[in-house]
TIRO-2110 file (N, C-alpha, C; in Angstrom, 1 decimal):
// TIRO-2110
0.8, -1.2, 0.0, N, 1, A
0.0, 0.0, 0.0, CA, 1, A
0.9, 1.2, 0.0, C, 1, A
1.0, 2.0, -1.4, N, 2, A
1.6, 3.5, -1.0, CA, 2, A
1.0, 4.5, -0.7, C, 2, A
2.0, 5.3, -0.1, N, 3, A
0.8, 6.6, 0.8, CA, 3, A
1.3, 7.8, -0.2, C, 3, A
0.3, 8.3, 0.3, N, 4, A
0.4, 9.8, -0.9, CA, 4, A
1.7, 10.8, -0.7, C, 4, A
2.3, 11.7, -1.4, N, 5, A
3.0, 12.5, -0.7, CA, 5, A
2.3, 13.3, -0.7, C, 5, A
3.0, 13.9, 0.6, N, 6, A
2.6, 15.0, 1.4, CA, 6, A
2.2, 16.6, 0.6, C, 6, A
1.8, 17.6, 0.5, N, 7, A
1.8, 18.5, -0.2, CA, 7, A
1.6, 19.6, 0.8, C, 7, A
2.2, 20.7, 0.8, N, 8, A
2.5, 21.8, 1.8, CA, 8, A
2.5, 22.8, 1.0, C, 8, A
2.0, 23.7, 1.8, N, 9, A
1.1, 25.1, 1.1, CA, 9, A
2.7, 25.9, 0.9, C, 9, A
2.4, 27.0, 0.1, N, 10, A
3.3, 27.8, 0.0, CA, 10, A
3.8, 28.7, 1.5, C, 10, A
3.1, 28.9, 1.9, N, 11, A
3.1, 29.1, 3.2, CA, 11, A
3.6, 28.6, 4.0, C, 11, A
3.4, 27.5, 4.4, N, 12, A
4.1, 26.4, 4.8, CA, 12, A
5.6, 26.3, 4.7, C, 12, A
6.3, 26.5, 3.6, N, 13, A
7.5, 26.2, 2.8, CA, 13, A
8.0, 27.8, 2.9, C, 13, A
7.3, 28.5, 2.9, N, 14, A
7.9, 30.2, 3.2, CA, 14, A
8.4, 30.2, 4.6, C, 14, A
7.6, 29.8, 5.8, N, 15, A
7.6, 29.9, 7.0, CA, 15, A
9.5, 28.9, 7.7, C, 15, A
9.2, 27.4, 6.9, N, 16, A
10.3, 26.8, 7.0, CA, 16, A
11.9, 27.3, 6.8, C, 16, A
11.2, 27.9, 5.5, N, 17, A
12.7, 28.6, 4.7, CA, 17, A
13.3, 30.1, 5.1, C, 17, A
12.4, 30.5, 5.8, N, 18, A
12.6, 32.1, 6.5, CA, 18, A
13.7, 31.2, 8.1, C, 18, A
13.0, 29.9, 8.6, N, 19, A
13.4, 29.6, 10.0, CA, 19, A
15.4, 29.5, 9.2, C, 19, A
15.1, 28.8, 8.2, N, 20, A
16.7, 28.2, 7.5, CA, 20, A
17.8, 29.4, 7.4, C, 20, A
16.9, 30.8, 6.8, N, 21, A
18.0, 31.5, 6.5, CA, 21, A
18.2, 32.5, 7.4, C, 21, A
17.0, 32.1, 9.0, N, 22, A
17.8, 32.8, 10.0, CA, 22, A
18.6, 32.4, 10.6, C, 22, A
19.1, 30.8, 10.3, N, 23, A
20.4, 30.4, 10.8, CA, 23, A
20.3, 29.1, 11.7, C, 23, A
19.0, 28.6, 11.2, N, 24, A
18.4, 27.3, 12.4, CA, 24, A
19.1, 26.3, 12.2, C, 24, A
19.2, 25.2, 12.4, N, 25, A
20.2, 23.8, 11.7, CA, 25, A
19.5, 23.3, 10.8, C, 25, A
19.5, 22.8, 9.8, N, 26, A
18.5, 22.0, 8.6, CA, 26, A
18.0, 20.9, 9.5, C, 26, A
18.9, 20.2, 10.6, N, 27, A
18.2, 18.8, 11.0, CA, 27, A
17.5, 18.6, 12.0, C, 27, A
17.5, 20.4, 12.9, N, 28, A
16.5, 21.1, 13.7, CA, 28, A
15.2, 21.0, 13.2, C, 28, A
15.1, 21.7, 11.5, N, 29, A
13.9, 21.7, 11.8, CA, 29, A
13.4, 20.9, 10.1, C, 29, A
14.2, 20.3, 10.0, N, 30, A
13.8, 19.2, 9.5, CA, 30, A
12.9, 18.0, 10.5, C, 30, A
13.4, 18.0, 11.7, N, 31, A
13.0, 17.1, 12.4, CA, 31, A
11.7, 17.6, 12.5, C, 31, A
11.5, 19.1, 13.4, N, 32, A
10.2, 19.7, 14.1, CA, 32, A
9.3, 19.7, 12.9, C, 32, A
9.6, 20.1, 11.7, N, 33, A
8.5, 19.8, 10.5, CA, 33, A
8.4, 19.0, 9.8, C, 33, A
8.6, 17.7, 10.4, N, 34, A
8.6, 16.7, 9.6, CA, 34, A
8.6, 16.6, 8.4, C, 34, A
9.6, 17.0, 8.0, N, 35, A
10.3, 17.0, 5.9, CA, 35, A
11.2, 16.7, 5.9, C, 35, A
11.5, 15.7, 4.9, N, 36, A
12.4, 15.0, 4.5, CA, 36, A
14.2, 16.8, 4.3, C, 36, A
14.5, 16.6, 4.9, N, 37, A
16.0, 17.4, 4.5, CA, 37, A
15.9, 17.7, 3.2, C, 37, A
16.2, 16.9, 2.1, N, 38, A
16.3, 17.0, 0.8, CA, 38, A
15.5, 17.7, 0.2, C, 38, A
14.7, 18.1, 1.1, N, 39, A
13.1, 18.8, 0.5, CA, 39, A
13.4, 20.2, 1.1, C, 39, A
13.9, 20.0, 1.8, N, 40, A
14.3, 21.8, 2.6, CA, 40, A
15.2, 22.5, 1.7, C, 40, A
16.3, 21.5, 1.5, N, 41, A
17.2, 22.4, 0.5, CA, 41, A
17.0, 22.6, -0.9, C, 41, A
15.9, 21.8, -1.3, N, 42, A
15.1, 22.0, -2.8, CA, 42, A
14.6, 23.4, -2.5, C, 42, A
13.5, 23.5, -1.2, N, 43, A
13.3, 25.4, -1.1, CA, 43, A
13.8, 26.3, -0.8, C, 43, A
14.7, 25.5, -0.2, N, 44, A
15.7, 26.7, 0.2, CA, 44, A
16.4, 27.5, -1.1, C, 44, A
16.7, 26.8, -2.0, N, 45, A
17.5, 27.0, -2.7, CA, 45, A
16.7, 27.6, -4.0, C, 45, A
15.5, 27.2, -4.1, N, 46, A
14.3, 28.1, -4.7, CA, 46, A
14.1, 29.6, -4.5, C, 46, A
14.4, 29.5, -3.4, N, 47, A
13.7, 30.6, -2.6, CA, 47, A
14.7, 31.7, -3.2, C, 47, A
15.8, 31.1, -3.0, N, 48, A
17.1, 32.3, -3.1, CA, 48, A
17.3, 32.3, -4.8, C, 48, A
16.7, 31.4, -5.2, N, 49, A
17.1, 31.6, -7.1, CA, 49, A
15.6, 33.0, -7.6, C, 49, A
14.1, 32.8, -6.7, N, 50, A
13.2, 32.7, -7.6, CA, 50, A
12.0, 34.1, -6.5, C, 50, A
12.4, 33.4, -5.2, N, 51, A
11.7, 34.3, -4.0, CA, 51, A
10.5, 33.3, -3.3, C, 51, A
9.2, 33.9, -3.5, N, 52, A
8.3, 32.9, -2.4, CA, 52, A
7.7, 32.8, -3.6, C, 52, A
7.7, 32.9, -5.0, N, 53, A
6.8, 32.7, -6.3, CA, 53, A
7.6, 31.4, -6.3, C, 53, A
8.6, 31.1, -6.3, N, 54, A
9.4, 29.8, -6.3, CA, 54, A
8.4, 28.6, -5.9, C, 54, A
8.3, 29.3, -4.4, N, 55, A
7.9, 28.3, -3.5, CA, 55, A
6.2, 27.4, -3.7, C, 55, A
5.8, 27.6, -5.3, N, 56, A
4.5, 27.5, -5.8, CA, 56, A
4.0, 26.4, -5.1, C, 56, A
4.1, 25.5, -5.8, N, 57, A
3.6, 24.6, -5.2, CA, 57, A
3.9, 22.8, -5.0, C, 57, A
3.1, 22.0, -5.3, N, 58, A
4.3, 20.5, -4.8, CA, 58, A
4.4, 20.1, -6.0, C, 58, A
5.3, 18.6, -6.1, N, 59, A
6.0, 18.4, -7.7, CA, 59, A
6.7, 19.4, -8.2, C, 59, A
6.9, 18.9, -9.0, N, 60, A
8.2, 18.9, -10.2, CA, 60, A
7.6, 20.8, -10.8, C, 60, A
8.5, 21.4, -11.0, N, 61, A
8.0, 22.8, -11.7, CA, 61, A
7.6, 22.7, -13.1, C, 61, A
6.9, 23.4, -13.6, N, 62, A
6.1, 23.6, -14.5, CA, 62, A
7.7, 23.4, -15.9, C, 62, A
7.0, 22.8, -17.4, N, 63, A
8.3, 23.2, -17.9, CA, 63, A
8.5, 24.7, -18.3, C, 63, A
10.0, 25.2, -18.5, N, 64, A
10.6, 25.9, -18.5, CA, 64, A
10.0, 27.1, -17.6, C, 64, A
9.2, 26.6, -16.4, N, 65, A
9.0, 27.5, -15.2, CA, 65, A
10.8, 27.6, -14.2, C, 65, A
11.6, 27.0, -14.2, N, 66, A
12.5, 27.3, -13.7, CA, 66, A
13.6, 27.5, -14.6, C, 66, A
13.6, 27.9, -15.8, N, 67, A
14.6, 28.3, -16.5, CA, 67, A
14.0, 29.9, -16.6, C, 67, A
12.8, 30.6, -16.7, N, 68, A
12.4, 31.7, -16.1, CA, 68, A
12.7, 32.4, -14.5, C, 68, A
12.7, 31.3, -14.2, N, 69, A
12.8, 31.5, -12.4, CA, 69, A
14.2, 32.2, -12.7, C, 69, A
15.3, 31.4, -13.1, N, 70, A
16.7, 31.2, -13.4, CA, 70, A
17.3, 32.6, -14.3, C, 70, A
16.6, 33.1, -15.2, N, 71, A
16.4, 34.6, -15.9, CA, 71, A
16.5, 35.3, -15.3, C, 71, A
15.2, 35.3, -14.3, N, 72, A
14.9, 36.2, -13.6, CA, 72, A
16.0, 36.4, -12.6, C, 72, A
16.2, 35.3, -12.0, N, 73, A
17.3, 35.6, -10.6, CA, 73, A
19.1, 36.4, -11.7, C, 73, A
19.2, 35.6, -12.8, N, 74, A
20.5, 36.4, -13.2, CA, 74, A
20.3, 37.9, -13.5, C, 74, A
19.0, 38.4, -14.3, N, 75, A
18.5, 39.5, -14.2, CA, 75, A
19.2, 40.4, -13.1, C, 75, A
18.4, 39.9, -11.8, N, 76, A
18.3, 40.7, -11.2, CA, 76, A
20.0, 40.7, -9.8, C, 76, A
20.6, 39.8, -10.5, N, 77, A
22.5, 40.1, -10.0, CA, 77, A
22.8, 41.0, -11.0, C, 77, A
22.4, 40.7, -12.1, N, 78, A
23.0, 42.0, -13.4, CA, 78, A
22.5, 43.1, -12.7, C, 78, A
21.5, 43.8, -12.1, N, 79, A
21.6, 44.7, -11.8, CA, 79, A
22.1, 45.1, -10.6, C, 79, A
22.3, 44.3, -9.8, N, 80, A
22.7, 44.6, -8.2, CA, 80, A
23.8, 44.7, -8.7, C, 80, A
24.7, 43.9, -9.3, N, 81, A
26.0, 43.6, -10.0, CA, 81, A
27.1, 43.9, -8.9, C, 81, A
26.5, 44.1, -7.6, N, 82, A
28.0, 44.6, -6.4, CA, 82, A
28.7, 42.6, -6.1, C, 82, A
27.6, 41.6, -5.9, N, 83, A
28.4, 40.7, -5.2, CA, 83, A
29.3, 39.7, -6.8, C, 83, A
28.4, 39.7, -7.6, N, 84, A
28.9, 38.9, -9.0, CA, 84, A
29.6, 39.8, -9.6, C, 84, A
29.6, 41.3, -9.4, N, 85, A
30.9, 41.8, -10.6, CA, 85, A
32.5, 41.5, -9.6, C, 85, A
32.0, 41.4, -8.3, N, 86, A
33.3, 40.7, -7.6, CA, 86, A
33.6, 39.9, -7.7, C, 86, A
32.7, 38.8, -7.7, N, 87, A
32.9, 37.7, -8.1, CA, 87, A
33.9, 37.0, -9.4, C, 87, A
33.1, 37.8, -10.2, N, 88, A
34.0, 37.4, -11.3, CA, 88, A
35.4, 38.4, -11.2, C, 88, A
35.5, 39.4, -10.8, N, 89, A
36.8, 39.7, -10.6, CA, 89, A
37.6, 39.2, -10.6, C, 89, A
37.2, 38.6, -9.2, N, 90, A
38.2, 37.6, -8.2, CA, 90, A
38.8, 36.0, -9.1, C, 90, A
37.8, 35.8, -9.8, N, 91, A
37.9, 34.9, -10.8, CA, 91, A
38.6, 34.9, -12.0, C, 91, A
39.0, 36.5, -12.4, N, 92, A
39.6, 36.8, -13.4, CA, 92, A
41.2, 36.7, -13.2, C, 92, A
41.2, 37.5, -11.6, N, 93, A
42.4, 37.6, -10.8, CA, 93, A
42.9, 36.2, -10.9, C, 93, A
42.4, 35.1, -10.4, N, 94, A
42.8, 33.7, -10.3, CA, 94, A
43.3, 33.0, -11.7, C, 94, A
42.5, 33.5, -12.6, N, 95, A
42.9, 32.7, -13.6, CA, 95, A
44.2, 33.3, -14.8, C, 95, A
44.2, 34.9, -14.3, N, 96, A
45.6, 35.6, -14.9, CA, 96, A
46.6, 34.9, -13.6, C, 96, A
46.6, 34.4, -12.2, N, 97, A
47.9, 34.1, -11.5, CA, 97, A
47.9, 32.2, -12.2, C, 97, A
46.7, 31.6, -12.5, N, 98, A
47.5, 30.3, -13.1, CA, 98, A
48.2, 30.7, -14.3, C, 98, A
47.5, 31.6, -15.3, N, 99, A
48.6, 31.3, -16.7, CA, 99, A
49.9, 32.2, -16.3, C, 99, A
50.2, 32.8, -15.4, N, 100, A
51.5, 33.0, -14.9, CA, 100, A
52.3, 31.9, -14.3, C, 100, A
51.5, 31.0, -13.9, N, 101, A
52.4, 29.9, -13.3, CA, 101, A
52.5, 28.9, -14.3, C, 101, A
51.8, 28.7, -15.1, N, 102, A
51.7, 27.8, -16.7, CA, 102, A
52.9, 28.5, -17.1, C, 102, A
52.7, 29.4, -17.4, N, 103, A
54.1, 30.2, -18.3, CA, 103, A
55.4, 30.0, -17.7, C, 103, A
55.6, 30.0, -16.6, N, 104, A
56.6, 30.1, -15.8, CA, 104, A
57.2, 27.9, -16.0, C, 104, A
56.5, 27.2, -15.7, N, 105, A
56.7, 25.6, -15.7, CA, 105, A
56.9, 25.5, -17.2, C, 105, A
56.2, 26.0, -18.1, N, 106, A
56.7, 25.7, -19.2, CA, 106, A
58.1, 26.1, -20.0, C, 106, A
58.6, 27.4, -19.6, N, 107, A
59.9, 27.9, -19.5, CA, 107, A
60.7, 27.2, -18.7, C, 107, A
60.2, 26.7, -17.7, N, 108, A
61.0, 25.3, -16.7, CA, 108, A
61.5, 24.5, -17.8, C, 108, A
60.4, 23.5, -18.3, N, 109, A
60.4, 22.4, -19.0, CA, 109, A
61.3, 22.4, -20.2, C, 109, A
61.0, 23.5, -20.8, N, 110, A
61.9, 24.2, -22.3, CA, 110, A
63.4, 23.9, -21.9, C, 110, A
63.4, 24.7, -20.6, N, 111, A
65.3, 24.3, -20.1, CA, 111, A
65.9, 23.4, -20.1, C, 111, A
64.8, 22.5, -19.5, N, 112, A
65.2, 20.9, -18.8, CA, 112, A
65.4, 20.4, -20.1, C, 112, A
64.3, 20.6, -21.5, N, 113, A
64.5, 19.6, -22.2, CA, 113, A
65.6, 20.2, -22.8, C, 113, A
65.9, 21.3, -23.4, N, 114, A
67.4, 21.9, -24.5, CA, 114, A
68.6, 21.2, -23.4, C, 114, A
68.6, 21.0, -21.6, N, 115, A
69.7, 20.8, -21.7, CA, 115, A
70.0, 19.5, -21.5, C, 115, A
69.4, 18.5, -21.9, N, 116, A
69.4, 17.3, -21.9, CA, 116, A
70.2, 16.4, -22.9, C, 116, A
71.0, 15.6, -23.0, N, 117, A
71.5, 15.2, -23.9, CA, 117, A
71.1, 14.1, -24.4, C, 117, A
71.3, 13.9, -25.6, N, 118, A
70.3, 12.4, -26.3, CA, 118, A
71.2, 11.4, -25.8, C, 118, A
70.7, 10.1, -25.1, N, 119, A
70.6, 9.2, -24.6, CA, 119, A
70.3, 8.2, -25.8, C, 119, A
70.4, 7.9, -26.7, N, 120, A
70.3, 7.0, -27.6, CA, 120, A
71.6, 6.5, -27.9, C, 120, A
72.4, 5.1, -28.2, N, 121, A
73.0, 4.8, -29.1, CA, 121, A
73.8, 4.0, -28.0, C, 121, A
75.3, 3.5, -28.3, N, 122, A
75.8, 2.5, -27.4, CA, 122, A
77.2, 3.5, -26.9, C, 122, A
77.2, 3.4, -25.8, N, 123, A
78.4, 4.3, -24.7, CA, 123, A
78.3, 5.6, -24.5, C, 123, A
76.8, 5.9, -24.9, N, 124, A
76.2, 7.6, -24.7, CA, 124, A
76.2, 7.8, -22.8, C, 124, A
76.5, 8.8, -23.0, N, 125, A
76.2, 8.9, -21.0, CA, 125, A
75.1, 9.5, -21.2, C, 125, A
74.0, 9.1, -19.5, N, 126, A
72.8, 9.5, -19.4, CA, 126, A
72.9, 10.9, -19.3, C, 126, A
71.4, 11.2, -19.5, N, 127, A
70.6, 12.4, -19.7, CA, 127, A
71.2, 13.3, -18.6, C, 127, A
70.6, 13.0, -17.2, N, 128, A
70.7, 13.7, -16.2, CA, 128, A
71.5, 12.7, -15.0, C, 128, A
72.1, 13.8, -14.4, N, 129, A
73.0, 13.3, -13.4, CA, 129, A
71.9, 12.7, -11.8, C, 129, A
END
């Protein structure tokens, strides 16, 4: 005999997700509201892509209702643009210090290999000491 799932009002799933992002433990109140964890961080994470319109309703989202949700939330970092234009900064920053260190091992390697002597044939001394 299977039992039905559960379905919880938008309301419901607002109230939970306001407890989350004031800092509750997930297994706090996962337990007190009896929902599966995996279910909290599905709204949670709704919530913060889409708001409490996210939080519609039970099942699976409508299609391309969360590739809208998803619009919308980059939308509206484009305009705030204070924590993602840092973001990518910082990202930009990281990835000019690896090709400085790419560049740098590969002028290693260039060395190593010009000063190497060919090792082929019979009474050749090896490469490296």
């Amino acid at each position: 005999m299977s039992k039905k799932p559960r379905v919880f009002s938008r309301e419901f799933k607002l109230r939970v997700v306001r407890r989350l992002l004031a800092g509750e433990k997930m297994s706090i109140v996962a337990q007190e509201s009896k929902v599966l964890r995996k279910d909290l961080y599905i709204w949670r994470d709704r919530y913060r892509t889409g708001g409490a319109e996210a939080l519609r309703g039970a099942g699976r989202p409508r299609k391309g209702e969360e590739l809208a949700v998803l619009k919308k939330s980059l939308q509206g970092a484009a305009v705030a643009g204070g924590g993602a234009g840092q973001r990518i900064a910082e990202l930009e920053r990281k990835v000019g210090q690896q090709q400085v260190e790419l560049d740098f091992f590969r002028q290693a390697l260039r060395q190593v290999e010009e000063a190497r002597r060919p090792s082929t044939g019979l009474g050749v001394t090896r490469s490296t000491r």
